[in-house]
Structure formats: C-alpha cells, structure tokens
C-alpha positions as CSV (number, residue, x, y, z in Angstrom):
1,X,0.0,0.0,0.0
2,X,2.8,2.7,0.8
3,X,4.6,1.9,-2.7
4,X,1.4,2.6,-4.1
5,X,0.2,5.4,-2.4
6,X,4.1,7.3,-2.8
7,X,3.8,6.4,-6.3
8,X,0.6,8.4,-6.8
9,X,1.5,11.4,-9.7
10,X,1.0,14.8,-7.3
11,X,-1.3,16.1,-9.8
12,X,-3.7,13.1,-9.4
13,X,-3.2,13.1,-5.6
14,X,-3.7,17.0,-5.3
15,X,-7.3,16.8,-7.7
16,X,-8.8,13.4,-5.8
17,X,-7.9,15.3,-2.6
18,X,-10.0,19.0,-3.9
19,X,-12.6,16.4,-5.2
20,X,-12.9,14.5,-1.9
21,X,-13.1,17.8,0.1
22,X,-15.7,19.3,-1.9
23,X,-18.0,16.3,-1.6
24,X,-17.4,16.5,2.3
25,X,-18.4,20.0,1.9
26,X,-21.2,20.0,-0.2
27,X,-22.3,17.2,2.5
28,X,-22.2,19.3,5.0
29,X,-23.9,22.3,3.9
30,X,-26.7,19.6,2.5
31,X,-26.9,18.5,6.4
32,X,-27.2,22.2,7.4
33,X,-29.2,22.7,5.2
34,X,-31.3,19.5,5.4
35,X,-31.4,20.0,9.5
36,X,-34.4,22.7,9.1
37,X,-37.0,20.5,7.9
38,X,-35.6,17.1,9.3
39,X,-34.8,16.4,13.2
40,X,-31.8,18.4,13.6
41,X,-30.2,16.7,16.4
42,X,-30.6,13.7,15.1
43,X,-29.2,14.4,12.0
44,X,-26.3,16.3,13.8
45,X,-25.5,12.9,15.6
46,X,-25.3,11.0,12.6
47,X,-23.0,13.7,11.1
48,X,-20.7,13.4,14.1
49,X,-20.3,9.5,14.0
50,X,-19.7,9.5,10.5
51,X,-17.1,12.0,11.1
52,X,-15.7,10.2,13.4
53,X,-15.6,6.6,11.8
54,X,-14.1,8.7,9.3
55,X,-11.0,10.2,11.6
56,X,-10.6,6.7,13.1
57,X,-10.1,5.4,9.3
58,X,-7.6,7.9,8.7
59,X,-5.7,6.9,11.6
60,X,-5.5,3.7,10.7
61,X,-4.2,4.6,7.1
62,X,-2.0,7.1,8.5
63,X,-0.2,4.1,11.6
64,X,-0.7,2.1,7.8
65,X,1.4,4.0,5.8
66,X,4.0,5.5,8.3
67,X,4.4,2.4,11.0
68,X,3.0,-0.9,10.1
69,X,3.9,-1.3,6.3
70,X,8.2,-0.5,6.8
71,X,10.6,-3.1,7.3
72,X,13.2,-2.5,10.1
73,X,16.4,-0.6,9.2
74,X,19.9,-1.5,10.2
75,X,20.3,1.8,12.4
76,X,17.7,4.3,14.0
77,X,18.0,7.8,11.2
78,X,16.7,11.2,12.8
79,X,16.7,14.5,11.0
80,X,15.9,17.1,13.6
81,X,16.4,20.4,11.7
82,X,13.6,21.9,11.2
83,X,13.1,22.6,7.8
84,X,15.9,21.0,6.5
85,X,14.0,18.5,4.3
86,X,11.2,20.8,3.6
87,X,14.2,23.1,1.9
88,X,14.9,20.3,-0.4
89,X,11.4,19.8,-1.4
90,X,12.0,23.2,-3.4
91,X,14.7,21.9,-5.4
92,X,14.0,18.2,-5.6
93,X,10.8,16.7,-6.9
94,X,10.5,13.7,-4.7
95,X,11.3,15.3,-1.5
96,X,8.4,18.0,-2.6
97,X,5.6,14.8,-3.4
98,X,6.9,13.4,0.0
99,X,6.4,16.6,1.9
100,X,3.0,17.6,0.0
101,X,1.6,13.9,0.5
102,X,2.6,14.5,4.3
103,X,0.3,17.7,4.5
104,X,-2.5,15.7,2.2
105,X,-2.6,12.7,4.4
106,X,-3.4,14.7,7.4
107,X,-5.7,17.0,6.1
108,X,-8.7,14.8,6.3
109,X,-7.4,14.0,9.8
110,X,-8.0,17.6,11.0
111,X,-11.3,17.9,8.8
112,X,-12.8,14.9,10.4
113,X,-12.0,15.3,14.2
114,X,-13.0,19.2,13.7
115,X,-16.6,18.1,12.2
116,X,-17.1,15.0,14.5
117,X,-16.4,17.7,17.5
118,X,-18.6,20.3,16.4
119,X,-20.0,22.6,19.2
120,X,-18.4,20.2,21.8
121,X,-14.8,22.0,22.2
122,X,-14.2,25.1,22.8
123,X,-10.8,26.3,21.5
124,X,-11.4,23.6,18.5
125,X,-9.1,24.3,16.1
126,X,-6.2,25.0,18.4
127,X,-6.6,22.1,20.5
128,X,-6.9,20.0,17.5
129,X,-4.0,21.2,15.6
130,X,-1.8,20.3,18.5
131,X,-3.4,17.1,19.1
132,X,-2.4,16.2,15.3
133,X,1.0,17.6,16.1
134,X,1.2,15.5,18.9
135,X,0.0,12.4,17.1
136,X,2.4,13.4,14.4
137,X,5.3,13.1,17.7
138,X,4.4,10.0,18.4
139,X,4.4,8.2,14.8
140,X,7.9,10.2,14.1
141,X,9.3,8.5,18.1
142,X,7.5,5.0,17.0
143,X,9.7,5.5,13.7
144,X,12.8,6.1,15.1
145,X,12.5,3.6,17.7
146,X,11.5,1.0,15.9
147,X,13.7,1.1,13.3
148,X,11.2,2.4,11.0
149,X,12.4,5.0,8.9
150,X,13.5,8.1,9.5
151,X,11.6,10.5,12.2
152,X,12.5,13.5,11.1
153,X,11.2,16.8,12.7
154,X,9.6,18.2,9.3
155,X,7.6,15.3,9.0
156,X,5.8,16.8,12.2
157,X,5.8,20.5,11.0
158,X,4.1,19.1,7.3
159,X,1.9,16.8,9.3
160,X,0.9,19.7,11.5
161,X,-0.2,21.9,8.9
162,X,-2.4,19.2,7.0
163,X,-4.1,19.0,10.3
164,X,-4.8,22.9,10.8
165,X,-5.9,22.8,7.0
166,X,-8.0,20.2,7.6
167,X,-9.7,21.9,10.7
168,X,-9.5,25.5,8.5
169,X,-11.4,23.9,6.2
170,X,-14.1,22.4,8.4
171,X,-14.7,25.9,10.3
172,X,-14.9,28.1,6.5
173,X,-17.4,25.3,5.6
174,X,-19.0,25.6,8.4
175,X,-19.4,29.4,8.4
176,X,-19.9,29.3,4.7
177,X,-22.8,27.5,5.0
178,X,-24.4,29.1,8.1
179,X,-24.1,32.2,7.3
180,X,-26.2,32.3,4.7
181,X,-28.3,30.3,6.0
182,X,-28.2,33.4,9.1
183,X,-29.4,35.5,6.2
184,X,-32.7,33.5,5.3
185,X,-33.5,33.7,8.8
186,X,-33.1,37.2,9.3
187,X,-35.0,38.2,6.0
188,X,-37.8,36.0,7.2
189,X,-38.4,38.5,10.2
C-alpha cells in the first residue's frame, strides 16, 4: 500500500484530494441545510459519528502507511532540523511529493476530528491542531525507535499543517454554509 500510495502522480493526488473535500463539503452544507425541515439533532448525531468513523479510518491509514507497512532498518535515522527537508522539497521533486503527501494525508485528519467535535470544544481548532501535532510526535518516536524509517522533525511540522488545513477547512465550511443560512432567517423577520 505505501509503494502505491508514494507512487501516486501529485497532480492526481492534489485533484482526488480537492474532489474528496468538496463532496465533504457540499455534505455538509446539504446536512445544514437539510437539519431545518428534518430532526436536527438527530441528524447532527449521525454527522458526528460518520465523522468520526471517518478520523478513526484515517488513523489507521496514516499508523498504515508511516508504521505498520516498513521493514526495520539497520540503524535508527533522525533529521531534527527543522526545515531542512522541507528546503529540499523546493529543489528536488520527490522530496516536494513526499512533503506535499505528508500535508495531504493529514488533512482529512484535521477535517474529520473538527466536524465530529462540532459545538463540543471550545478552543477547536487549536486544540486540535496540536493534538495532530502530537500524534504526528508519536508516529515520528514510534519511527525512530522502531527502526522504521527516518523521524525527522519536518515530518511533524508538514503533518501539523495538514491537520490545521484540515480543521480550516471544516470551520470556512461551516461558516460558509451558516451564514447564509443566518441571512434567510433574518430576511424572514
């Protein structure tokens, strides 16, 4: 599965990842949407176990690709600089699809937790972001020692930011599609 997945042309990658997050988002707003003439907590329920049948599935794709499908190497390989290897991604084309597909696979991470946590968290996106930071931690420790790869410190910056895009992209759809929604309201008074 990892081969496969690294050997994924970015272009592809990058349009099934827009394509997959505007379904999500055009689910959402049809919830929202949907919520007014259907039983809205209900409905929000379902939306949150989805969600989070979705995050779990993610993390078990993410432990897939970074922990369970590597063979041991002979020695444990660190690359704490911080931005060392992202630096290279500007110059070199498979350290830039690495580093991308390190954002992308967290992304839906970040969406998912953020939706199934809707209205439960205060601080969401914050305390998300470092809870896919620290989950990041923890695969790049497992990595180094394990044998399994190399844990390298950009790994948990790119991994970082896939998460906050994921969760940015959860709160913008979910203020896109209230507010207008804010609108009807109001215009109905």
């Amino acid at each position: 599965m990892r081969e496969r997945f690294f050997a994924i042309p970015l272009n592809k990658f990058t349009a099934c990842m827009i394509a997959a997050c505007a379904v999500w988002l055009i689910a959402c707003a049809a919830l929202h949407f949907a919520s007014d003439k259907l039983d809205r907590p209900r409905l929000l329920k379902i939306w949150r176990i989805v969600n989070a049948a979705a995050a779990a599935a993610t993390v078990i794709i993410i432990l897939t690709l970074t922990l369970l499908e590597r063979s041991k190497m002979g020695a444990r390989q660190s690359m704490l600089e911080p931005f060392h290897t992202i630096k290279l991604a500007f110059k070199n084309a498979s350290n830039r699809q690495e580093k991308l597909l390190n954002v992308y696979v967290f992304i839906p991470f970040g969406a998912f937790i953020s939706a199934a946590l809707e209205g439960r968290v205060k601080l969401r996106p914050a305390v998300i972001t470092i809870a896919g930071m620290i989950f990041s931690l923890i695969v790049e420790t497992s990595q180094y020692i394990f044998y399994l790869g190399q844990a390298e410190t950009d790994d948990v910056i790119t991994n970082t930011a896939g998460t906050l895009i994921g969760v940015l992209l959860c709160v913008i759809g979910e203020f896109i599609v209230k507010t207008p929604k804010k609108r009807l309201l109001n215009k109905k008074k």
